[in-house]
N, C-alpha and C positions, 0 to 999 in steps of 0.2 A: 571322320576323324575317330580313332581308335584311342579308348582311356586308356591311362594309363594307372597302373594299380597291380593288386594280385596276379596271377595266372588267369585262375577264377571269372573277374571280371573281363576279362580280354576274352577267353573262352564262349562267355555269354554273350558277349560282343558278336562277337566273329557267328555264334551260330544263331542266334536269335535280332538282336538290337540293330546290326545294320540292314537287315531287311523291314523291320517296321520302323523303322527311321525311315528308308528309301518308301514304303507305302504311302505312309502318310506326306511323307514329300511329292510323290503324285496325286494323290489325293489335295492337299492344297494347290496344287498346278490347275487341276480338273478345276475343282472349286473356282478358284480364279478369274480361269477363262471364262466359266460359264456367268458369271457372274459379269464380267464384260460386257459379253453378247448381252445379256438381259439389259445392260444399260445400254448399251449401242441401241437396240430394241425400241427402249422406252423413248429415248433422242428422237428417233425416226418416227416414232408417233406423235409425241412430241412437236413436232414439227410441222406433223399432217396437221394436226389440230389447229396451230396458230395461223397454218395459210389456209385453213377454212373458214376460220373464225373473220380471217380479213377479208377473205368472199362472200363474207355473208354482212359483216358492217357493209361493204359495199353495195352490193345486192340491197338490203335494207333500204340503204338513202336515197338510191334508182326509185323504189320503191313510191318513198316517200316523197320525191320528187315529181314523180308522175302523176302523184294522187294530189298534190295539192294544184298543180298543173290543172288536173280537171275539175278541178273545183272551183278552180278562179274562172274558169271559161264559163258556167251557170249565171249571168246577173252579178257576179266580183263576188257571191258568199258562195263560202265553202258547202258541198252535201256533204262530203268524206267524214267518218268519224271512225 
């Protein structure tokens, strides 16, 4: 959008203003997206994380299940510590 005003200012307009307006209007685009991606990013790990973390509470209780398991088979006292 072209001010409206002097000559002067339409002039400066036309040869300088609407090209670093349109710049920095790519420049926030740029910014933007990438700023996206980076949370898309972080989502997806994100995500790795919690479905390891519940293979691993799982895993754990297997765990802990087999170990008291063998410990009840000695005489009914636990060896496991």
């Amino acid at each position: 959008m072209a001010p409206a005003g002097p000559p002067e200012v339409l002039l400066r307009f036309i040869e300088v203003e609407q090209y670093r307006a349109a710049r920095e209007d790519k420049l926030t685009a740029t910014h933007a997206s990438r700023m996206r991606g980076l949370i898309a990013g972080a989502a997806r790990v994100a995500s790795t994380a919690r479905q390891d973390a519940a293979l691993a509470a799982k895993v754990t209780a297997e765990a802990r299940e087999a170990a008291e398991g063998v410990g009840e088979g000695v005489g009914g006292a636990s060896t496991v510590r």
